[in-house]
C-alpha positions in Angstrom: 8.8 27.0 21.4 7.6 24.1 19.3 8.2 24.5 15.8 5.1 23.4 12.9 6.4 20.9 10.7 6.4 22.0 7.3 5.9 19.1 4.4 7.5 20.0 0.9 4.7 20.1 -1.6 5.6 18.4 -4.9 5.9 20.5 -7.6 3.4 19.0 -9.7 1.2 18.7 -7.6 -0.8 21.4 -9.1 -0.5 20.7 -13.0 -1.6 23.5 -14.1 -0.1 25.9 -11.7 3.5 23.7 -12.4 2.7 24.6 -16.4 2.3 28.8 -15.6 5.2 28.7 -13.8 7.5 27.5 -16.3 5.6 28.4 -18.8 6.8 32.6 -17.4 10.1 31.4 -16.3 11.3 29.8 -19.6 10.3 32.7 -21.6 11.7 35.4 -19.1 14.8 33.4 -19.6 15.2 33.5 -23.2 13.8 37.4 -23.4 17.0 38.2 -20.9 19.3 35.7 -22.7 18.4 37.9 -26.0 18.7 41.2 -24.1 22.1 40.2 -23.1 22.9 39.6 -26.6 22.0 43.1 -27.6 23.6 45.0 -25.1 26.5 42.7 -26.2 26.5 44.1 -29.5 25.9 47.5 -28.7 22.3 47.6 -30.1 20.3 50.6 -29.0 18.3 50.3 -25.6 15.2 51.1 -28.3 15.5 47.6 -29.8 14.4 45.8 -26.3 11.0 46.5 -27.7 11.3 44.4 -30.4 12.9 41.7 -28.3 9.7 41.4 -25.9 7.4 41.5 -29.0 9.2 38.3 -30.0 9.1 37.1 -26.3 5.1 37.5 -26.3 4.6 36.5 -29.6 7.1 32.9 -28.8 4.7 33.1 -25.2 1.2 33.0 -27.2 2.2 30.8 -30.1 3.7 28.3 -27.2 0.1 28.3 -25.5 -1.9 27.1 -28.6 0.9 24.4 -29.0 0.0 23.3 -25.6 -3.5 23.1 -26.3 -2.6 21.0 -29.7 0.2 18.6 -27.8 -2.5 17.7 -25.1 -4.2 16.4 -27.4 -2.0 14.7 -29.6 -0.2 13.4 -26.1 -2.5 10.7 -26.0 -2.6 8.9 -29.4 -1.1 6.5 -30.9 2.8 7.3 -30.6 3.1 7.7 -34.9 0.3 9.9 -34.7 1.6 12.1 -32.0 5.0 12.5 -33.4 3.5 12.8 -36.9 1.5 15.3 -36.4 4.5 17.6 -34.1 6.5 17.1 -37.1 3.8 19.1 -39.3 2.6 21.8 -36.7 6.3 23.0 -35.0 7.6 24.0 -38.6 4.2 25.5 -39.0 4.4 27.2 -35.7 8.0 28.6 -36.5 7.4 30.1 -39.6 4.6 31.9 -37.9 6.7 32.9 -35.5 9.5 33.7 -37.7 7.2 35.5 -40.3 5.4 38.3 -37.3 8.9 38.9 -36.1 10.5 39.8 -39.5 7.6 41.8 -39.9 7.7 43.5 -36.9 11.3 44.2 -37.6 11.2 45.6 -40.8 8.2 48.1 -39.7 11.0 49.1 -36.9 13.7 49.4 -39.1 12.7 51.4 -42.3 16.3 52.3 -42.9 17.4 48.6 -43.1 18.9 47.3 -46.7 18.1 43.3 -45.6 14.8 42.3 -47.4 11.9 40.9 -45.9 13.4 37.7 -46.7 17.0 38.0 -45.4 15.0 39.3 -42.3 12.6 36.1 -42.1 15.4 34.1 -42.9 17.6 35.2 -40.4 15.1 34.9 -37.3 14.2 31.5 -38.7 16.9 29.2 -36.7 16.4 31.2 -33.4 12.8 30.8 -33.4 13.2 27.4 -34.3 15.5 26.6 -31.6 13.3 28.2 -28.5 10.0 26.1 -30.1 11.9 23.0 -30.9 13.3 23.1 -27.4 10.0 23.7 -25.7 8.0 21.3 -27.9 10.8 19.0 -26.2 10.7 19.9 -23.1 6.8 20.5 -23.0 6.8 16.3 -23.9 9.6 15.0 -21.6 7.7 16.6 -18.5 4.3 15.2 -20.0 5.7 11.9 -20.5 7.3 12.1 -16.9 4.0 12.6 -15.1 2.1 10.2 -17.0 5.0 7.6 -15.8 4.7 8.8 -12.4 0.9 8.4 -12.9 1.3 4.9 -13.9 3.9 3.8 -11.0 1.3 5.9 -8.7 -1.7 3.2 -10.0 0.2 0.5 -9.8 1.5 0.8 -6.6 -1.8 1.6 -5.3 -3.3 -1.2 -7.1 -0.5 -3.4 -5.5 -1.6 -2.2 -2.2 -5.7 -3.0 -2.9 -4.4 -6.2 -4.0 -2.6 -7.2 -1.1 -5.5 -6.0 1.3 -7.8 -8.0 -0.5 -5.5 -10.9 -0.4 -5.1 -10.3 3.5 -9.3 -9.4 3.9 -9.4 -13.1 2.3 -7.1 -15.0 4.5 -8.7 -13.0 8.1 -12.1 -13.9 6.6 -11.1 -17.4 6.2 -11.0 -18.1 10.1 -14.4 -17.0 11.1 -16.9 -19.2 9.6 -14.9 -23.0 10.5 -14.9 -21.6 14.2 -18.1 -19.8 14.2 -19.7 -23.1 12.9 -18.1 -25.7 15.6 -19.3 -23.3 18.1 -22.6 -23.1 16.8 -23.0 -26.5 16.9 -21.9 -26.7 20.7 -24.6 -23.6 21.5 -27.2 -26.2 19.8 -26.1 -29.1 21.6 -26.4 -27.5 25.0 -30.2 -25.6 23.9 -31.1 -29.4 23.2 -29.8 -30.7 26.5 -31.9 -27.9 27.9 -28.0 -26.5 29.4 -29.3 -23.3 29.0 -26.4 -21.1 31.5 -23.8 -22.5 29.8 -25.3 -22.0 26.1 -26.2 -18.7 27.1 -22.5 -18.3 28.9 -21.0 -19.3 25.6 -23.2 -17.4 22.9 -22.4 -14.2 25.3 -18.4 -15.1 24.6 -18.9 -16.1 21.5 -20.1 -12.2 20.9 -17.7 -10.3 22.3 -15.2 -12.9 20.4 -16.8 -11.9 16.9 -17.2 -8.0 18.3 -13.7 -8.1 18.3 -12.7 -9.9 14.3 -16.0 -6.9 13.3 -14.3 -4.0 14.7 -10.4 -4.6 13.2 -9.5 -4.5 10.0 -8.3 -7.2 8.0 -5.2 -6.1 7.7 -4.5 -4.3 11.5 -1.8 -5.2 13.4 -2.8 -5.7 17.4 -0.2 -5.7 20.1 0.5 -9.1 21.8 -0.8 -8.1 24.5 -4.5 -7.6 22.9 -4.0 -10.7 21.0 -3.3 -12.9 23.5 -6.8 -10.8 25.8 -8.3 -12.2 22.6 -6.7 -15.4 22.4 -7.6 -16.3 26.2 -11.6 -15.6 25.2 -11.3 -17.9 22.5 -10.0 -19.9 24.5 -13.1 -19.6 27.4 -15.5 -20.9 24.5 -13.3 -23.9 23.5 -13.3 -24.9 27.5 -16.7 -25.0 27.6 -16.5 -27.9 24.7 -13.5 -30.2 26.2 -13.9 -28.5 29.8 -10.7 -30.2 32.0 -9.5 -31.7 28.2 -7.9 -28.1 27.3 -5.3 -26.6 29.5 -3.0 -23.8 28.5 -0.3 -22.1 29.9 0.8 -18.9 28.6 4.6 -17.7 29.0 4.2 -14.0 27.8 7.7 -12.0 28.4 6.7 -8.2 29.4 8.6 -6.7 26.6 6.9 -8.0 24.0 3.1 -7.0 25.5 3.8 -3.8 22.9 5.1 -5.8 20.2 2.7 -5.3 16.8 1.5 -8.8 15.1 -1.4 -9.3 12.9 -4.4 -9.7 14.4 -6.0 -13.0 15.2 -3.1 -14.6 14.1 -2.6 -17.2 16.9 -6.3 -18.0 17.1 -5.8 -20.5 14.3 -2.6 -21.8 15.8 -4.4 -22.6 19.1 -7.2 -24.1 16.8 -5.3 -26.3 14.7 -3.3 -27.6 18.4 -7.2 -28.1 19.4 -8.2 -29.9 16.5 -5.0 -32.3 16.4 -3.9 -32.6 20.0 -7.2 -31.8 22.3 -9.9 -33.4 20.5 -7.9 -36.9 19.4 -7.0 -38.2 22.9 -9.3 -38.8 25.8 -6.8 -37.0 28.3 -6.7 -33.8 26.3 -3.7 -32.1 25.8 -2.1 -28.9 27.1 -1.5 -26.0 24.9 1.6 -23.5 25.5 1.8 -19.8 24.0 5.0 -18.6 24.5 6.6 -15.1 23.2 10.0 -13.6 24.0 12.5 -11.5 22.0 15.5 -12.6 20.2 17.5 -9.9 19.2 15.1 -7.6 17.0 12.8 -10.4 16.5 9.3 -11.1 18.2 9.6 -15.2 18.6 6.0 -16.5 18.8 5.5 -20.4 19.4 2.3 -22.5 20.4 3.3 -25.8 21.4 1.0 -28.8 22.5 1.5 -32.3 24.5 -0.4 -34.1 21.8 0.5 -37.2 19.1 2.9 -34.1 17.1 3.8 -35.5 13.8 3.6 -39.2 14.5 -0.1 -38.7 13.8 -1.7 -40.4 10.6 -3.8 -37.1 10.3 -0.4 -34.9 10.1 -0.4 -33.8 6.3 -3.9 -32.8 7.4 -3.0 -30.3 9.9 0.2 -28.9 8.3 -1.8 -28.8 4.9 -5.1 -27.2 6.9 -7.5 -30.0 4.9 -9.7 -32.7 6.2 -11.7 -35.2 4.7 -15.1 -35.6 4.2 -15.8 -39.0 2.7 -12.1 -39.8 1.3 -12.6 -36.1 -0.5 -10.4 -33.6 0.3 -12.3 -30.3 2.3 -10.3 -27.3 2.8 -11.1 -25.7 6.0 -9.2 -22.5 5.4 -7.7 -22.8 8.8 -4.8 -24.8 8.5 -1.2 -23.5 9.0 -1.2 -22.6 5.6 -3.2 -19.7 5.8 -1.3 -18.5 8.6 2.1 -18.8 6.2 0.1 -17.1 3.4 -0.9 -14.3 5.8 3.0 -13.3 7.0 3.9 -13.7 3.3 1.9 -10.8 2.9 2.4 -8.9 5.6 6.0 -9.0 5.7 7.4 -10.7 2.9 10.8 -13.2 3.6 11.3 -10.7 6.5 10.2 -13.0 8.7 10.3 -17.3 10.1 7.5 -19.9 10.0 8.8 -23.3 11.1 6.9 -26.4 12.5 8.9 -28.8 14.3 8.5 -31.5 17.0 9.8 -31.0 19.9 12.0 -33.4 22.0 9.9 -34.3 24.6 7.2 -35.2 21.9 3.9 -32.9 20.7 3.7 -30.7 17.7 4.9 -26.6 17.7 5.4 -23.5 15.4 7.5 -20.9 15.8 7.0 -17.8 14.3 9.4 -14.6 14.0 8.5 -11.2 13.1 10.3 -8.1 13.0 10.0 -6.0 16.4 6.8 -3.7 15.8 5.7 -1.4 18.4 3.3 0.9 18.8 4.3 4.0 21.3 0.8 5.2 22.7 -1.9 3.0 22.0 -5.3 5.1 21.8 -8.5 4.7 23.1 -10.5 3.3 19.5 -12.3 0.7 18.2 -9.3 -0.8 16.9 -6.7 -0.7 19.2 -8.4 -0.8 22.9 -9.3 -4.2 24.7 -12.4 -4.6 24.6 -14.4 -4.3 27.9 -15.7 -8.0 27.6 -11.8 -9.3 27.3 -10.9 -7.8 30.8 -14.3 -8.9 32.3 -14.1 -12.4 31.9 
């Protein structure tokens, strides 16, 4: 028989609910602490009714002091503090002053005075006030600290999706545009089935970057579906120019990464390695696991680092007219994108392979995701499969 889970609600989750109860179970304490000390000193049973008159009276006089250190709570800290000093001694001697009367009605045959009797209730009234006055501002203080950390780490989180939201967004439009510019070149040459091939691509490509969220994490298996489509729209540009080989080990295909994080990888090996040379160059996705790291690395067969245009590509800038343009693609914005994600929990490294070209390798901590279910942001799309 399955069992429900059962999740502990904070206490203070319900403020005011949190207040009743101690509220009740601080003054039922001190009413049985001072019935205790009664039957200690052989008072008469008869007395307990004076002791939960002074119970309800300390109850109600508590609940207006409530109402007053709301208030107060909030200002200035030499107003708050100010002002307590003036209304607890206030508060006691009201207290004080309804229980000496109550005992002296009680007691008719007592010799103390009025005053003896005020006098000596005085310093335990005081003491149950003065420690709920305290009390009643440490918990206040506590929550509104636990408020604050609350904000702030929820503020932290908005910050970094918006910081993530910003580097995702960065890859569309450089991409979108080159293959914009491709569709029109092929409309003028009248090409018409392969504009109309590559706008349909292009669609299910940007269906895709619409329907995840900036900041999902995909499993390799759907990046690289995602990755080969890009891919299909770049081969219509360079055609026989662009070959790829991908070396995808089976254990990682449920491995969690960020999404479209090798598009730009396989874009920046496009821009540096295809486009330059009029062989073309081949491009190799490779992922494997080392230990309880996912190692990622796109490699390509072009110029590598002996390029003049290499601060370009590990910088992501190019230059239009000797001034420096930003594409927002570079390598970069991949770094800046697993900062954020994952902190220093993770490798970015370009290097240049022996055999000569250009690669990065990437390691991220092993992700995986158990069941993936059928939604918008997790299943393949149909047009992936259907190439």
């Amino acid at each position: 028989m399955s069992v429900l889970p059962i999740q502990p609600i904070p206490f203070f989750a319900d403020k005011d609910k949190a207040f009743w109860r101690l509220q009740t179970a601080g003054w039922a304490g001190a009413m049985m602490l001072r019935t205790m000390s009664l039957i200690a000193n052989n008072q008469p049973l008869t007395s307990l009714v004076l002791v939960l008159i002074a119970t309800i009276t300390g109850f109600s006089i508590s609940l207006v002091l409530s109402v007053i250190y709301r208030a107060l709570i909030t200002r200035r800290a030499i107003v708050t503090w100010g002002l307590t000093a003036l209304i607890l001694p206030f508060a006691v001697a009201l207290h004080a002053f309804i229980d000496a009367w109550v005992w002296s009605l009680w007691r008719t045959d007592s010799e103390a005075s009025f005053t003896q009797l005020f006098l000596g209730v005085f310093y335990l009234d005081a003491t149950l006030l003065g420690a709920w006055t305290a009390l009643y501002y440490m918990v206040n203080f506590y929550l509104q600290v636990e408020e604050q950390n609350d904000q702030l780490i929820q503020l932290e989180g908005q910050a970094t999706s918006a910081q993530l939201a910003m580097l995702r967004y960065q890859l569309n439009p450089h991409f979108l545009f080159n293959t914009l510019n491709s569709i029109s070149t092929l409309v003028l040459l009248k090409q018409t089935e392969p504009a109309n091939a590559m706008l349909s691509r292009l669609s299910s490509f940007l269906r895709y970057t619409l329907v995840n969220k900036p900041s999902a994490r995909v499993t390799v298996a759907q990046e690289v579906d995602t990755l080969k489509l890009y891919l299909d729209i770049e081969r219509m540009r360079f055609e026989e120019r662009l070959r790829t080989t991908f070396q995808i080990d089976p254990a990682t295909e449920t491995c969690l990464l960020p999404s479209l994080l090798l598009q730009p990888l396989v874009e920046n090996a496009i821009k540096y390695a295809v486009s330059p040379q009029e062989s073309g160059a081949e491009i190799t996705i490779t992922t494997q696991l080392i230990g309880s790291m996912l190692r990622i690395s796109v490699s390509d067969t072009g110029p590598g680092l002996q390029s003049p245009t290499t601060d370009n590509r590990l910088s992501g800038m190019t230059y239009d007219g000797g001034e420096p343009v930003s594409t927002g693609v570079g390598l970069s914005n991949i770094r800046d994108r697993l900062v954020q994600a994952y902190g220093d929990n993770h490798r970015f490294e370009t290097i240049e392979p022996v055999e000569g070209g250009f690669a990065v390798v990437i390691e991220l901590p092993v992700e995986r995701r158990e069941s993936v279910e059928d939604s918008p942001e997790t299943e393949r799309q149909p047009a992936l499969a259907a190439r």
